[in-house]
VOROSE-337091 format. One record per residue: residue number from 1; residue in three letters; x, y, z of N, C-alpha, C in turn. Coordinates in pm, whole numbers. Atoms other than C-alpha are relative to their C-alpha. Layout:
N
+-----+------+--------+--------+--------+--------+--------+--------+--------+--------+--------+
: seq : type :     nX :     nY :     nZ :    caX :    caY :    caZ :     cX :     cY :     cZ :
+-----+------+--------+--------+--------+--------+--------+--------+--------+--------+--------+
: NUM :  ALA :      X :      Y :      Z :      X :      Y :      Z :      X :      Y :      Z :
...
+-----+------+--------+--------+--------+--------+--------+--------+--------+--------+--------+
***
This chain:
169
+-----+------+--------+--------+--------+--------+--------+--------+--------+--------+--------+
: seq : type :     nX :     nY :     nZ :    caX :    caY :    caZ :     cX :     cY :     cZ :
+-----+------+--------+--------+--------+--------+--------+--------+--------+--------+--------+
:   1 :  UNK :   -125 :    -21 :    -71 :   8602 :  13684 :   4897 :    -14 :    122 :     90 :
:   2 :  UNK :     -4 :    -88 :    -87 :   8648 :  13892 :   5186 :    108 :     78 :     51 :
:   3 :  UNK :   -145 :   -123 :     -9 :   8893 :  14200 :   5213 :    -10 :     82 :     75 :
:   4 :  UNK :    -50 :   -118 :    -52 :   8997 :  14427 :   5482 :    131 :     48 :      8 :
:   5 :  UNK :   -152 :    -55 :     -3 :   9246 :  14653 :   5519 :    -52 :     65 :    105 :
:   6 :  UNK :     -8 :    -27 :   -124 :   9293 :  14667 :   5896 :     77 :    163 :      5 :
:   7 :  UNK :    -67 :   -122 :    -26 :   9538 :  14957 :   5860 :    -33 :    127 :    -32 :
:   8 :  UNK :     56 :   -131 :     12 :   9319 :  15218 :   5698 :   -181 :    -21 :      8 :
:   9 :  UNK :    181 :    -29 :    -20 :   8937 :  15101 :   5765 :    -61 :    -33 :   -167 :
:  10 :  UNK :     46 :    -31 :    136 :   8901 :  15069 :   5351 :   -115 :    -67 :     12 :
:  11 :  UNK :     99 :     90 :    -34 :   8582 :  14896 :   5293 :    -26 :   -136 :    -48 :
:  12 :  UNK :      0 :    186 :     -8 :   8513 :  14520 :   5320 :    -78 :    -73 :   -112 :
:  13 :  UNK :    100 :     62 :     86 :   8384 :  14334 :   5034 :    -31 :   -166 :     10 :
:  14 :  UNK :     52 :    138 :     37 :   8206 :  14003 :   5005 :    -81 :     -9 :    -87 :
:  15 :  UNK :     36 :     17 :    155 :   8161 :  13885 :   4669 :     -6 :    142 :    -39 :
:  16 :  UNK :     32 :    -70 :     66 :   8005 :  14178 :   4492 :    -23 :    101 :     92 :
:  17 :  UNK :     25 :   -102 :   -103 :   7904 :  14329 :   4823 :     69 :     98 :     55 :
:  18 :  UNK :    -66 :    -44 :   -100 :   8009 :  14580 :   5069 :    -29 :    -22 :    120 :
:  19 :  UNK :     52 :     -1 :   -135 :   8006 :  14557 :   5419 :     32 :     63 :    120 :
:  20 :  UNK :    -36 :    -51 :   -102 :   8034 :  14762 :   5735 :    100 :     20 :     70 :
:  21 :  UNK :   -156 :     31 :    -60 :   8391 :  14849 :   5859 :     -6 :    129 :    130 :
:  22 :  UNK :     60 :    -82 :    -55 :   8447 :  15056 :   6145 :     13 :    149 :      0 :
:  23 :  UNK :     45 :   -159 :     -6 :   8531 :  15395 :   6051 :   -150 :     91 :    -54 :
:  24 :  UNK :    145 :     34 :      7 :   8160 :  15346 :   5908 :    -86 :     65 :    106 :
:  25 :  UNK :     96 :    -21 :   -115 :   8042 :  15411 :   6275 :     73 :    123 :     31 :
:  26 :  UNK :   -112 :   -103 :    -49 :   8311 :  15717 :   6371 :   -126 :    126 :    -14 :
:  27 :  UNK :     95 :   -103 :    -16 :   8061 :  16008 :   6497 :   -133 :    -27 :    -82 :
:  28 :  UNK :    160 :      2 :     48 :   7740 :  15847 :   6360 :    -96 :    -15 :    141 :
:  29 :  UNK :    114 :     21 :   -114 :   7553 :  15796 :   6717 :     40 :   -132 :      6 :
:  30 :  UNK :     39 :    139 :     18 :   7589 :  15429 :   6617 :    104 :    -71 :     32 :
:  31 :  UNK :   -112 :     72 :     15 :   7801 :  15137 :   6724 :    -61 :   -152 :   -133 :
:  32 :  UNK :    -42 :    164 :     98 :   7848 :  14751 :   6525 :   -126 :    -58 :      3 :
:  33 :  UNK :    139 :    138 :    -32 :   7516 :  14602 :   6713 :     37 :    -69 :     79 :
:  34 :  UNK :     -8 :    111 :    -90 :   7448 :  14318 :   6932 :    -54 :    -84 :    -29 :
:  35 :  UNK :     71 :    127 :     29 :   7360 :  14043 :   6715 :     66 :   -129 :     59 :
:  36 :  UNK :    -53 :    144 :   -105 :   7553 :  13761 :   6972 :     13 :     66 :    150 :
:  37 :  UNK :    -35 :    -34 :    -99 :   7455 :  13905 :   7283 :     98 :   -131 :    101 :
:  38 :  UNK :   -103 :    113 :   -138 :   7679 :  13746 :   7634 :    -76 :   -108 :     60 :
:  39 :  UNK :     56 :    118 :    -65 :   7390 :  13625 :   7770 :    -37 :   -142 :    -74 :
:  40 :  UNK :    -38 :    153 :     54 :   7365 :  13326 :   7509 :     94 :    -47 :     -7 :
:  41 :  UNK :   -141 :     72 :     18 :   7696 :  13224 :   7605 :     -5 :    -75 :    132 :
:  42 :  UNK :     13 :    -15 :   -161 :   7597 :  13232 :   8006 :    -50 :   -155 :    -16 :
:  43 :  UNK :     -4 :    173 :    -47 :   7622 :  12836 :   8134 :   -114 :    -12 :    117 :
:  44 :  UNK :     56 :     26 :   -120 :   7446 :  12904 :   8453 :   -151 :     90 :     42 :
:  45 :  UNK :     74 :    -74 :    -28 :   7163 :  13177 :   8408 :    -75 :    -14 :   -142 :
:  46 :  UNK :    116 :    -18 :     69 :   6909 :  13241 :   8134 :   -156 :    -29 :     -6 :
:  47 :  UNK :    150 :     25 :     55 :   6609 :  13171 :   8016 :    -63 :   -147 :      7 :
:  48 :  UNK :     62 :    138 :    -63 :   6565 :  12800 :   8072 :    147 :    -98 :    -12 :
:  49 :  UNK :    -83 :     96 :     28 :   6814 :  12566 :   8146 :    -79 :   -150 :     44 :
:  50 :  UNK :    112 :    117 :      9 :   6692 :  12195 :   8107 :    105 :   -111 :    -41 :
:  51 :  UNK :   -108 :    136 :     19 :   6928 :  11862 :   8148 :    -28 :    -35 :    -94 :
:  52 :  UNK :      6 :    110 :     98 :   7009 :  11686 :   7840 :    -70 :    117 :   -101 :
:  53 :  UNK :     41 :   -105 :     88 :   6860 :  12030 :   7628 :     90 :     25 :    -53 :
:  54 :  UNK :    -83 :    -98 :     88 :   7024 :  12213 :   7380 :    -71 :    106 :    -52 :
:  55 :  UNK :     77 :   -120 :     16 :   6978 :  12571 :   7351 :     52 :    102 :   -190 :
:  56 :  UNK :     -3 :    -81 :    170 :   6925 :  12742 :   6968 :    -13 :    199 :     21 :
:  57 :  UNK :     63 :   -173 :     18 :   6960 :  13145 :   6942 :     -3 :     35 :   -164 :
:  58 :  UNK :    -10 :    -52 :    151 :   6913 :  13281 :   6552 :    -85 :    167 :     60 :
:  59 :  UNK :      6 :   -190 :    -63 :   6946 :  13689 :   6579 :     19 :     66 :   -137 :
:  60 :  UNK :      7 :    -94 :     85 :   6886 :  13904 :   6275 :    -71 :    170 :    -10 :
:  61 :  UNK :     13 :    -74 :      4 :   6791 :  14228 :   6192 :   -140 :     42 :   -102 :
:  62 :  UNK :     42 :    -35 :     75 :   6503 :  14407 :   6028 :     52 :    154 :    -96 :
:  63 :  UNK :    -21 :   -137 :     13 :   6613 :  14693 :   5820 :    -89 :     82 :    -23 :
:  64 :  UNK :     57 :   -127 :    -10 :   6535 :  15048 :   5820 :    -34 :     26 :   -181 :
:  65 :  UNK :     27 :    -81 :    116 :   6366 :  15208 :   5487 :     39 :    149 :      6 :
:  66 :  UNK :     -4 :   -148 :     20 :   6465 :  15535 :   5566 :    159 :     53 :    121 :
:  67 :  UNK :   -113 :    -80 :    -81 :   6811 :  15552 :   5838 :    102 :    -26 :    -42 :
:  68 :  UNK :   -133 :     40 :     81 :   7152 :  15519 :   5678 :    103 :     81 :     88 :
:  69 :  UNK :   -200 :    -67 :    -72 :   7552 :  15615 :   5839 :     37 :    -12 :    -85 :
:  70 :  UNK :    -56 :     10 :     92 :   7787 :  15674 :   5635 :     22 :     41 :   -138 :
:  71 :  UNK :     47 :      7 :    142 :   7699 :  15819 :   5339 :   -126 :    -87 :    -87 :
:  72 :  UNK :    143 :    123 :     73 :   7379 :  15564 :   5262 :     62 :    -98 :     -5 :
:  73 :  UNK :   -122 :    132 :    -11 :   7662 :  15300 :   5262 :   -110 :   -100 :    117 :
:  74 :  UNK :      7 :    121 :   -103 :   7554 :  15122 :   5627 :   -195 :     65 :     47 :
:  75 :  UNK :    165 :    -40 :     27 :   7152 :  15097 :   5653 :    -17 :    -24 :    198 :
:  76 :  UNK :     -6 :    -14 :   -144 :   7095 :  15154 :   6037 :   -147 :   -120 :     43 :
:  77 :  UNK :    154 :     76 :      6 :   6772 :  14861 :   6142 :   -108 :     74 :     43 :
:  78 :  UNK :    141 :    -43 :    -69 :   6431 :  14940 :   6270 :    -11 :    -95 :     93 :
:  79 :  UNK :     12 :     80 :   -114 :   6409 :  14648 :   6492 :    150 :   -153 :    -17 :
:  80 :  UNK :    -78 :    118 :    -57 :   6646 :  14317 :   6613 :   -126 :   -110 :      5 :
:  81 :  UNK :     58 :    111 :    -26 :   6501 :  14006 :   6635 :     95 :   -143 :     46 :
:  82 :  UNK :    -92 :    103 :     -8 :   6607 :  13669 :   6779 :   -115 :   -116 :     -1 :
:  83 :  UNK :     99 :    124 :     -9 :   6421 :  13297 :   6758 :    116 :    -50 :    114 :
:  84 :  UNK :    -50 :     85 :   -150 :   6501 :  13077 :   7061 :    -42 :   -135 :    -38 :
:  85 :  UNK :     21 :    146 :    -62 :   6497 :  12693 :   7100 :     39 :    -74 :     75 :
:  86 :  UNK :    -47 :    111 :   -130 :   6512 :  12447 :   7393 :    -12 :    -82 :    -76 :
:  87 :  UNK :     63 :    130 :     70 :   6517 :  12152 :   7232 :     64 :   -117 :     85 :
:  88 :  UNK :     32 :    110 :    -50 :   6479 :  11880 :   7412 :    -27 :   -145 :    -17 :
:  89 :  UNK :    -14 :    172 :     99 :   6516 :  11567 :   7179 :     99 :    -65 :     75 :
:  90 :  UNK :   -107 :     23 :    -61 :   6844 :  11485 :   7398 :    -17 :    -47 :    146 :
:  91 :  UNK :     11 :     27 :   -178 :   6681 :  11489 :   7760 :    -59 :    -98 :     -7 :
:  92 :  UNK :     80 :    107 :    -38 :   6557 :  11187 :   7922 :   -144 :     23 :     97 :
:  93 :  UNK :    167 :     49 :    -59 :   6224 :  11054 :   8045 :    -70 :    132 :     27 :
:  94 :  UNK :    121 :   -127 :    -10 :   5983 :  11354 :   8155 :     46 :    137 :    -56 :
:  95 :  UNK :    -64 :   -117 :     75 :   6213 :  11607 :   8040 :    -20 :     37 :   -153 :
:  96 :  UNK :      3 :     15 :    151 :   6191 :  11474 :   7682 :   -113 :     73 :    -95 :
:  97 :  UNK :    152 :    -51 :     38 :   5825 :  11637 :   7670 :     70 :    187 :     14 :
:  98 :  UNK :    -43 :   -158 :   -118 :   5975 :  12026 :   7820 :     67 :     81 :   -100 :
:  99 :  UNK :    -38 :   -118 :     68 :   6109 :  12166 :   7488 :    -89 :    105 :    -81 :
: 100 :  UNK :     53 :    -64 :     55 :   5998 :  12475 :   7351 :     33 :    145 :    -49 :
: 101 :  UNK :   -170 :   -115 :    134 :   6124 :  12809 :   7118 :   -144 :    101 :    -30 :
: 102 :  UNK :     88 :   -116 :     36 :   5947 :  13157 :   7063 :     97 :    104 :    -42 :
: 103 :  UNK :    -85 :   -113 :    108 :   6068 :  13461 :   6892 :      7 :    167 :     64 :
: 104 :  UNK :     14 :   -162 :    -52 :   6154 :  13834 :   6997 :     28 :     91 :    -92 :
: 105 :  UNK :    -36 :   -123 :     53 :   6122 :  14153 :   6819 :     34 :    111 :     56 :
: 106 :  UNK :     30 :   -105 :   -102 :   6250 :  14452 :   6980 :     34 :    127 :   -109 :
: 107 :  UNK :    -31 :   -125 :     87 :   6267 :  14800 :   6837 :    153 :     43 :     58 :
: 108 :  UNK :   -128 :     -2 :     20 :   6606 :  14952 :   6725 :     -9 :    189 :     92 :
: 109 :  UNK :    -35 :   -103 :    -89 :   6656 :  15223 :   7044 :      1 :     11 :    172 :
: 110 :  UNK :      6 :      7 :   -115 :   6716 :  15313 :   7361 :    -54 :    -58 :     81 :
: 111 :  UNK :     78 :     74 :    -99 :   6458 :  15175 :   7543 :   -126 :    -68 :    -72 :
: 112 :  UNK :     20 :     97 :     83 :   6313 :  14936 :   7307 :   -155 :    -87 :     84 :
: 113 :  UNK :    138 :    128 :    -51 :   5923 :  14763 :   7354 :     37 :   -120 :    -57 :
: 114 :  UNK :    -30 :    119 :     64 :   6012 :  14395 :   7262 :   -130 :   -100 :     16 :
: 115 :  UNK :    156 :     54 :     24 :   5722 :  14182 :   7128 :     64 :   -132 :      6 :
: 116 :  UNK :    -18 :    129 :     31 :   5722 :  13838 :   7238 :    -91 :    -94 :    -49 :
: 117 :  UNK :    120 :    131 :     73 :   5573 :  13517 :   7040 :      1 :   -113 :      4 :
: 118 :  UNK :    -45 :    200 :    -49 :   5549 :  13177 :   7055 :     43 :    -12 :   -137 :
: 119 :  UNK :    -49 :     -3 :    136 :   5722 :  13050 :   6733 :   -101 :     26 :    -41 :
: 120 :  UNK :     90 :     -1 :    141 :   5436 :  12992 :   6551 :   -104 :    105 :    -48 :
: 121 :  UNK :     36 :    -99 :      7 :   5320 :  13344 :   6559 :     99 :     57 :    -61 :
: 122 :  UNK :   -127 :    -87 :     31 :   5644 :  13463 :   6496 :     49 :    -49 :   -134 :
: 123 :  UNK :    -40 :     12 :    154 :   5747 :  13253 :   6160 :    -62 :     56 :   -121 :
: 124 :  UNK :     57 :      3 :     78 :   5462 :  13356 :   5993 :     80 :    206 :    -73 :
: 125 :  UNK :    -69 :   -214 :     38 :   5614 :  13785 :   6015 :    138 :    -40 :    -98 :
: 126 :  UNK :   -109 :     -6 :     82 :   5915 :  13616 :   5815 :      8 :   -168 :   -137 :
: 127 :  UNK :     22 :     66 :    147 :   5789 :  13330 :   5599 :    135 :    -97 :    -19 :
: 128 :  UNK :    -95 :     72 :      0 :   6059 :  13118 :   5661 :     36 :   -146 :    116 :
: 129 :  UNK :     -2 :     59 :   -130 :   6138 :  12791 :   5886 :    124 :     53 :     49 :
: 130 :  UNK :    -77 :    -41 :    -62 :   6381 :  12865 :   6127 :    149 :   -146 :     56 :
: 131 :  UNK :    -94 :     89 :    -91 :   6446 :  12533 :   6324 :    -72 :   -141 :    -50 :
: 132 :  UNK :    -13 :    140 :     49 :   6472 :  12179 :   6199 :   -121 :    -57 :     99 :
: 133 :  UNK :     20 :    121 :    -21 :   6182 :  11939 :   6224 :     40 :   -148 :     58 :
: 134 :  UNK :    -76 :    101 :    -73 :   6209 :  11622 :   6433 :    -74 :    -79 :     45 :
: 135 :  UNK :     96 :     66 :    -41 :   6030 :  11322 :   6505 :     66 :    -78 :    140 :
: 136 :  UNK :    -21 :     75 :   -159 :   6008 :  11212 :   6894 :    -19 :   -141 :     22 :
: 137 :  UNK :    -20 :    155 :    -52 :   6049 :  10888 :   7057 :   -150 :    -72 :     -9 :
: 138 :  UNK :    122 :     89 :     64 :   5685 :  10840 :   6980 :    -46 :     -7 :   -123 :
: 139 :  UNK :     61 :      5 :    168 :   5661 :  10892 :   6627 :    -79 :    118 :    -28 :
: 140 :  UNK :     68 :   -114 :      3 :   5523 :  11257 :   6657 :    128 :    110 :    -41 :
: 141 :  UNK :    -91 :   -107 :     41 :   5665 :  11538 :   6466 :     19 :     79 :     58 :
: 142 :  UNK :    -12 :   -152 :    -44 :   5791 :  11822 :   6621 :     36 :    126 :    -83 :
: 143 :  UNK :    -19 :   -109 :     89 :   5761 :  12144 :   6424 :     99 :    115 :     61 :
: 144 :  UNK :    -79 :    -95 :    -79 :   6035 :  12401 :   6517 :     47 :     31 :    116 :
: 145 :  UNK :    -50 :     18 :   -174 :   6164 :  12281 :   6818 :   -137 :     67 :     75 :
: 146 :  UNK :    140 :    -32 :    -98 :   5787 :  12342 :   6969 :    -37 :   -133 :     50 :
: 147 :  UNK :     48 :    142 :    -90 :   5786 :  12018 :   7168 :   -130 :     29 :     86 :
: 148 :  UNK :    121 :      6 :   -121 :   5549 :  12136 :   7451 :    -45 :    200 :     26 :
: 149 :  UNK :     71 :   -130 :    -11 :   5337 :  12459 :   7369 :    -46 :     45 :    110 :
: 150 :  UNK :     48 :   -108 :   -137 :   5190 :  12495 :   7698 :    148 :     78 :     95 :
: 151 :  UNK :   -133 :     24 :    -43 :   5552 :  12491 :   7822 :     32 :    184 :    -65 :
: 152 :  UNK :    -47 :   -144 :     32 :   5631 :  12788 :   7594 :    -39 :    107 :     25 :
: 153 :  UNK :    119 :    -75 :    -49 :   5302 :  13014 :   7663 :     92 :     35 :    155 :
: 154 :  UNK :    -30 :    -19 :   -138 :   5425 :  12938 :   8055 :    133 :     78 :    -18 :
: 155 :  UNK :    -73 :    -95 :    -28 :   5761 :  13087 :   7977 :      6 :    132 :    -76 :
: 156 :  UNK :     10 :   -113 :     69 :   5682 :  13375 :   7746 :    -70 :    102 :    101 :
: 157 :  UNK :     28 :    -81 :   -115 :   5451 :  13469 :   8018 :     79 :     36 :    133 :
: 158 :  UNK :   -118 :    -67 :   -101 :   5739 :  13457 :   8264 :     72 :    117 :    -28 :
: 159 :  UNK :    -71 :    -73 :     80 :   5928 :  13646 :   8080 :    -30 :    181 :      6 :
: 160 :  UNK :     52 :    -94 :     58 :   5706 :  13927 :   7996 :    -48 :     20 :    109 :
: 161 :  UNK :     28 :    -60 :   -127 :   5588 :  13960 :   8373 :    125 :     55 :     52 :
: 162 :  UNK :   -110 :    -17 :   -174 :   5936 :  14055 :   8524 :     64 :    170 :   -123 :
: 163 :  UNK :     -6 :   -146 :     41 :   5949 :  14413 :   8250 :   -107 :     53 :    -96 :
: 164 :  UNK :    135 :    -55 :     85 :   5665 :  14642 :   8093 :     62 :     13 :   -129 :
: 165 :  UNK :    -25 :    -14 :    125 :   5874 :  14654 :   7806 :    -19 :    -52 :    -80 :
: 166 :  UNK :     55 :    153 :    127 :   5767 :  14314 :   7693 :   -130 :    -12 :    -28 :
: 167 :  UNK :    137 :    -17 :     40 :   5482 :  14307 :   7526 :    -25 :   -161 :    -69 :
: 168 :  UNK :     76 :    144 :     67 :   5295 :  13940 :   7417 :    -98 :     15 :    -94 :
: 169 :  UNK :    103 :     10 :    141 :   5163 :  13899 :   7079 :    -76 :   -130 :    -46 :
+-----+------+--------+--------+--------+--------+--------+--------+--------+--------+--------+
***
C-alpha cells in the first residue's frame, strides 16, 4: 500500500518499504531524476522513426554504494541506464526486416560519458531479458527486439558520431 501525506512531505511507504518524497531533496544538490525523459514522448523527432514500428524505452538506475540524501534514507545512483526497441513486427514488406534495440549507460553527473551497446552487449551487464522474444513472418526468432543487427551497429554509430560524450562499447 502506498501512503502520502501531501500536506507535510511524511514519508511514502510501499509495502514494507520507504520511498522518496520531496522534502527528501530540499538543499541536497539533488532533484527526483529523469527516469521518463520528454524526448520518448516526441511523435516527430528521435532516434528512429519507422512506419508500422513501435518504439520500447525501459530506464532504470544503477545505485550508488557510497552517496545517500537525506539522512542515508534516499541512495543517490552512480549511473542511469535506458534499453531501447524499434520493433518492427508491425511494419510491412521491407520495413519488417529494420527493427533493432541497444542499451545506454550514462554516468550520474553533470556532464555524463554515456556508453552505448547493442543489446546484446548490454543484457549481459544486467543478467536479465529485457524485451519479449518473437518469431517473424518467416519462422525466425527474434531475440530482444534485435531484428536487423547491422541496422543497430548503423544507428549506434550515428548516434555516437554527432557527441564525444558517447562512447561505443
Amino acid at each position: 500500500m502506498l501512503e502520502i501525506n501531501k500536506a507535510n512531505n511524511n514519508i511514502a511507504t510501499f509495502g514494507s518499504k520507504q520511498a522518496a518524497v520531496n522534502v527528501d531533496y530540499t538543499r541536497s544538490g539533488y532533484d527526483r531524476g529523469h527516469l521518463n525523459p520528454q524526448l520518448y514522448h516526441c511523435e516527430t523527432e528521435g532516434i528512429a522513426i519507422l512506419l508500422g514500428a513501435r518504439r520500447y524505452f525501459i530506464t532504470g538506475v544503477l545505485p550508488s554504494n557510497s552517496r545517500f540524501i537525506s539522512d542515508g534514507r534516499v541512495n543517490v545512483p552512480d549511473h542511469y541506464w535506458t534499453a531501447v526497441c524499434c520493433d518492427s513486427s508491425g511494419a510491412k514488406d521491407d520495413l519488417l526486416t529494420e527493427g533493432w534495440s541497444a542499451g545506454f549507460i550514462g554516468e550520474n553527473k553533470a556532464v555524463p560519458l554515456v556508453s552505448i551497446y547493442t543489446i546484446q552487449k548490454f543484457l549481459p551487464t544486467f543478467s536479465i531479458k529485457l524485451f519479449a522474444d518473437y518469431t517473424d513472418v518467416n519462422g525466425n526468432t527474434v531475440e530482444n527486439c534485435l531484428c536487423n543487427r547491422t541496422k543497430a551497429d548503423s544507428i549506434i554509430n550515428e548516434i555516437a558520431s554527432t557527441d564525444t560524450r558517447f562512447i561505443i562499447k
